[in-house]
C-alpha positions as CSV (number, residue, x, y, z in Angstrom):
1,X,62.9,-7.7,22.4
2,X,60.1,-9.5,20.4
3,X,56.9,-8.1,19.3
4,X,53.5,-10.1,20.1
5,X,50.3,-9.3,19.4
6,X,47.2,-11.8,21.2
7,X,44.3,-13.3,19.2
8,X,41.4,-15.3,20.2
9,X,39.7,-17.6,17.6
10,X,36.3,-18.0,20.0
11,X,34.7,-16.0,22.9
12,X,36.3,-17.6,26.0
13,X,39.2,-19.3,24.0
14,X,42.5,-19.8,24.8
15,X,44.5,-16.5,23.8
16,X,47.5,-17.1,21.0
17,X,50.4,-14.9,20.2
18,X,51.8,-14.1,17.1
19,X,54.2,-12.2,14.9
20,X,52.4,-8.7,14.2
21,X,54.6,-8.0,11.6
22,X,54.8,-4.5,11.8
23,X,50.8,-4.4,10.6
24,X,49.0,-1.7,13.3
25,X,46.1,-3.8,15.6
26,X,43.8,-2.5,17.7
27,X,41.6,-4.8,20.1
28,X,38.3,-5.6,17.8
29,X,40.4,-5.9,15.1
30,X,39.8,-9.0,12.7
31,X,43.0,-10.6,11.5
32,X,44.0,-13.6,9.3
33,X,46.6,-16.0,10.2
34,X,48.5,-19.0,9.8
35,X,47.9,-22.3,12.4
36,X,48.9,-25.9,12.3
37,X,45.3,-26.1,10.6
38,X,45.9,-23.9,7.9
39,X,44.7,-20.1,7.7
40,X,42.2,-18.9,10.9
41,X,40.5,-15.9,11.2
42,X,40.4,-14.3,15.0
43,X,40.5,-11.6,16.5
44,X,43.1,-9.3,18.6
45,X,42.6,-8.8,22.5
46,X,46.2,-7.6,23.4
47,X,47.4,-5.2,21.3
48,X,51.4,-5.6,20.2
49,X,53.7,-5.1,22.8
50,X,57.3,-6.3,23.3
51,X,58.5,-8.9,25.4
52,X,62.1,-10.8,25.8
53,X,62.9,-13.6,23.6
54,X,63.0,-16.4,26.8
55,X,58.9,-15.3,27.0
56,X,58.1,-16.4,23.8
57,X,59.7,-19.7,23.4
58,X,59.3,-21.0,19.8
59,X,59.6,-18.3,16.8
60,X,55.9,-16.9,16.3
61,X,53.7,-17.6,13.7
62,X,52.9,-14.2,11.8
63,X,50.1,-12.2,10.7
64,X,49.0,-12.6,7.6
65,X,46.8,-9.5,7.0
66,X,43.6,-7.3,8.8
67,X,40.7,-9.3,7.5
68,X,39.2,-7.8,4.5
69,X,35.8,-8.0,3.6
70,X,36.3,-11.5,1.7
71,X,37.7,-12.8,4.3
72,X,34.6,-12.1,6.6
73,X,32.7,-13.0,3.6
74,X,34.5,-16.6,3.6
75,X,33.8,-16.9,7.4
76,X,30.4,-16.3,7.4
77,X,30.4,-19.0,4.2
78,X,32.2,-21.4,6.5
79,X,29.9,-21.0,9.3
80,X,27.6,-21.8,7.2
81,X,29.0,-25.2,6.1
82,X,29.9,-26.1,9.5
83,X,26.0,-26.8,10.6
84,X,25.6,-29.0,7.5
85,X,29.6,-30.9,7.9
86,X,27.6,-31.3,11.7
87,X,24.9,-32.8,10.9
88,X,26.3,-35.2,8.0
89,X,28.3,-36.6,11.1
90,X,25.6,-37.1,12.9
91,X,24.0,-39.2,10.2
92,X,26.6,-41.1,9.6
93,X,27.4,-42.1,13.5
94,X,23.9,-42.8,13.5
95,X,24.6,-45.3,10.4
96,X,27.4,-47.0,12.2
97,X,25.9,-47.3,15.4
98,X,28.9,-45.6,16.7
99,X,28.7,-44.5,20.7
100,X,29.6,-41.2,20.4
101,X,28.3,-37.4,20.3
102,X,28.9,-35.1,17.8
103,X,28.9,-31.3,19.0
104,X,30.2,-29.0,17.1
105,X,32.2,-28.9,13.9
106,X,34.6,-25.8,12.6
107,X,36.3,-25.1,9.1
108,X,39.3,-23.5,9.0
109,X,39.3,-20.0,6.7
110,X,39.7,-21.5,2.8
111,X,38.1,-24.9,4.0
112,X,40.9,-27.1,3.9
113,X,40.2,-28.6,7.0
114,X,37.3,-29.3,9.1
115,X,37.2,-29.9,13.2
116,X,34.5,-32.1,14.7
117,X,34.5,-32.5,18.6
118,X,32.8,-34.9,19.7
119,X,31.8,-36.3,23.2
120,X,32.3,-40.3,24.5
121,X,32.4,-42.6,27.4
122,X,35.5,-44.5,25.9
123,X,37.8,-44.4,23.1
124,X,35.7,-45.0,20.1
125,X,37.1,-46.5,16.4
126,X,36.5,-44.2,14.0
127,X,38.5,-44.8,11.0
128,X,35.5,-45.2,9.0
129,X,33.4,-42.7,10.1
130,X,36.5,-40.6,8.9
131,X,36.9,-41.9,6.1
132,X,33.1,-41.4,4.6
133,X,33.5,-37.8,6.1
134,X,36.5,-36.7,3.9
135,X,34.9,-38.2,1.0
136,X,31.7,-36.8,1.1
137,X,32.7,-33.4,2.9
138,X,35.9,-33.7,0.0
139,X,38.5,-32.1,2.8
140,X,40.6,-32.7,5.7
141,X,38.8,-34.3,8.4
142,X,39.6,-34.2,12.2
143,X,37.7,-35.9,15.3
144,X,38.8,-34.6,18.3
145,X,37.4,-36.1,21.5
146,X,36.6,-33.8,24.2
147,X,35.9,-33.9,27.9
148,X,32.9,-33.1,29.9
149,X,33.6,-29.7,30.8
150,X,35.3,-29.0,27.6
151,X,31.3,-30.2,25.8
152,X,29.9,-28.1,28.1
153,X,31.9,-25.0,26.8
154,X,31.0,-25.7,22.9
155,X,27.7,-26.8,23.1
156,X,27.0,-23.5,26.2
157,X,23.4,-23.5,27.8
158,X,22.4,-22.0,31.1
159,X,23.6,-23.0,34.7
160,X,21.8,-24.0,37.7
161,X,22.3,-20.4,38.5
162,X,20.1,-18.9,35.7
163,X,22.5,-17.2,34.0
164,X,24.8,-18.3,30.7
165,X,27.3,-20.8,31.4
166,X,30.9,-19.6,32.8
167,X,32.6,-21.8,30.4
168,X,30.9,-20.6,27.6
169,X,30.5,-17.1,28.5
170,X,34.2,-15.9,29.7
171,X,36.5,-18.9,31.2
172,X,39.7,-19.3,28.9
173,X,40.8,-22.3,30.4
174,X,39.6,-24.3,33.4
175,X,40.9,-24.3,36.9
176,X,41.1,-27.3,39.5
177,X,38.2,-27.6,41.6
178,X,37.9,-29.6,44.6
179,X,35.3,-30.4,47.3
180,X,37.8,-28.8,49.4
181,X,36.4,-25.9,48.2
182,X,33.1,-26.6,49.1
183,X,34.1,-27.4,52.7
184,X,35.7,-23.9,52.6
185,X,32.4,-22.3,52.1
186,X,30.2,-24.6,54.2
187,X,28.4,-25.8,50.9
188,X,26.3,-28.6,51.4
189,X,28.3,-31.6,49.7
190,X,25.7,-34.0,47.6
191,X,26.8,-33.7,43.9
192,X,23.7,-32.8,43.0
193,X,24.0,-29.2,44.6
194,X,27.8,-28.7,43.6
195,X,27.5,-29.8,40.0
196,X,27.2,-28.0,36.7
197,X,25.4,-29.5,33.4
198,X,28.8,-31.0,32.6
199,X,28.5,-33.4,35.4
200,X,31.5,-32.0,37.1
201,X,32.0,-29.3,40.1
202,X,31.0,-26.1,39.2
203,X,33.5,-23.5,38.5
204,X,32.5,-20.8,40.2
205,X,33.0,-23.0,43.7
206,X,36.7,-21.5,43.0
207,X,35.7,-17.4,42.6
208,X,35.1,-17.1,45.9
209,X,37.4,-19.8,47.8
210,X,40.5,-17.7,48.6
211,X,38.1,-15.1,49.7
212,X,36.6,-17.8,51.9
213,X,39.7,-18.6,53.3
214,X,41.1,-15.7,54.1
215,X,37.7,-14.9,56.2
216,X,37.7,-17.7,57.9
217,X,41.2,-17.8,59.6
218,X,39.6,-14.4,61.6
219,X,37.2,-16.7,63.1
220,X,37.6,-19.0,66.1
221,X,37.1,-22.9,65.5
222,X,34.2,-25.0,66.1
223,X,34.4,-26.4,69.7
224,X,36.8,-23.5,71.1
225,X,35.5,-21.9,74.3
226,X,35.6,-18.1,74.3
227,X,34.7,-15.2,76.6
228,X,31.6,-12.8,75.1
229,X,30.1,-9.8,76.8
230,X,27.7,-12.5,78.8
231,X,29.6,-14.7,79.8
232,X,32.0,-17.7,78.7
233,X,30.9,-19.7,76.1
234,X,31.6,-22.6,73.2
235,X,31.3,-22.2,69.2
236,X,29.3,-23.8,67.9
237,X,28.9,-22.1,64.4
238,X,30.3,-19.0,62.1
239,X,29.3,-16.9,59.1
240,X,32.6,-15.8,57.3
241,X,30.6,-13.6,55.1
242,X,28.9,-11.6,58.3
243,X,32.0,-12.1,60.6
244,X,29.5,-13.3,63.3
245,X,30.2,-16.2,65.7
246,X,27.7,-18.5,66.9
247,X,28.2,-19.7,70.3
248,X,26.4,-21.8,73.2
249,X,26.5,-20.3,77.1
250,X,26.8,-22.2,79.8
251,X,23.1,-21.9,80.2
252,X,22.9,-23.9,76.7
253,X,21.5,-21.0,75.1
254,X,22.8,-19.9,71.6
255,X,23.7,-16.6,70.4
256,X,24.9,-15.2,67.3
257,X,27.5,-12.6,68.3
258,X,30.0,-10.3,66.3
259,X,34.0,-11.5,65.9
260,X,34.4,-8.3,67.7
261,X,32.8,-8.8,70.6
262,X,34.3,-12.5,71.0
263,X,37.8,-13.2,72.6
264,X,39.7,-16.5,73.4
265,X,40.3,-17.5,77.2
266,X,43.5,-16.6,78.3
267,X,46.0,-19.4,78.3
268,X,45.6,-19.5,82.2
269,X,41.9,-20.5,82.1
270,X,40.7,-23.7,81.9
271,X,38.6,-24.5,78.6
């Protein structure tokens, strides 16, 4: 068996594994490890457990140490930087009339090496723009382009529902999301009503889908004549969430009417 221990770099990130190397961890706790960027500073949200060897795949980076107080010390100093490395990009895109958007830039622990994601339309050439970065930031320089959703989740904000974006707030990674899903809850379909700030369909059309779903294969389909306490009539509507049924008599009047008191025609009935 092989211990892991999970660590999140930024709320709502991706969770990594690592080595624990025998070092106790509790969730909260800051620790300092190695990455293919150089030393990272996260924190633990599983505590170590042990898990076969096929689970883990490639041998584990390990912990280097808890985080002592230097090392939240150097954070905060990095932090610091990272607004100024931002906004020295920004200058210098503006200078080269380059058509892209900077959004957010982050140092590694000791400063070695510096992440800016920023946001395009198309594949933009930025050799140069890298190359006056390293020299006046004097480190490592990465641009990363990012997708719309993926901006959405650095640069955060609120959604059309009021509240803090999903993305930014607790999603770890992002699920598909089809107008399907919309159908499924009788959502009205112009983009402008399904869409988050990113431009794209809103997350949360998936929290409730299956949910949706499952509802709605109680309920009789629209067109299907049934028999109700008043007589025989067609649907003509349904609320999954109230379990009701919505159905026109033969009289042409409508009534809303629980799935309860709704049955099909027998097979032997002409519909």
């Amino acid at each position: 068996m092989t211990e892991i221990v999970g660590v999140r770099f930024k709320r709502a990130a991706q969770i990594y594994y690592f080595d624990p190397s025998g070092i106790e961890l509790e969730i909260g706790d800051d620790v300092v490890v190695e990455t293919a960027r150089g030393l990272a500073m996260g924190k633990v949200v599983v505590t170590p457990k042990e898990v076969s060897p096929s689970e883990v795949g490639e041998p584990l980076k390990a912990v280097l140490r808890q985080a002592q107080p230097d090392d939240l010390e150097q954070a905060e100093e990095m932090k610091d930087k990272e607004s100024k490395a931002l906004a020295k990009c920004e200058e210098l895109v503006a200078k080269f009339q380059l058509p892209m958007k900077p959004l957010a830039a982050e140092y590694n622990l000791d400063g070695s090496h510096l992440t800016i994601s920023f946001k395009a339309e198309k594949r933009v050439d930025f050799r140069t723009l890298l190359r006056e970065l390293s020299t006046s930031l004097k480190t490592r320089v990465e641009l990363r382009q990012v997708g719309a959703r993926d901006a959405a989740k650095l640069v955060g904000g609120m959604g059309r529902c009021g509240c803090p974006l999903c993305c930014a707030g607790h999603l770890s990674k992002f699920e598909p999301i089809s107008m399907r899903m919309a159908r499924q809850q009788d959502l009205p379909l112009n983009p402008a009503n399904i869409s988050g700030v990113c431009g794209r369909l809103l997350c949360c059309l998936a929290y409730e889908n299956e949910q949706y779903r499952i509802m709605k294969q109680k309920l009789p389909t629209l067109g299907k004549h049934v028999t109700t306490n008043v007589g025989e009539a067609k649907v003509i509507g349904c609320n999954p969430l109230k379990e009701t049924v919505i159905v026109q008599l033969e009289s042409e009047a409508t009534m809303e009417l629980p799935l309860s008191q709704i049955e099909p025609l027998s097979n032997d009935r002409p519909q």
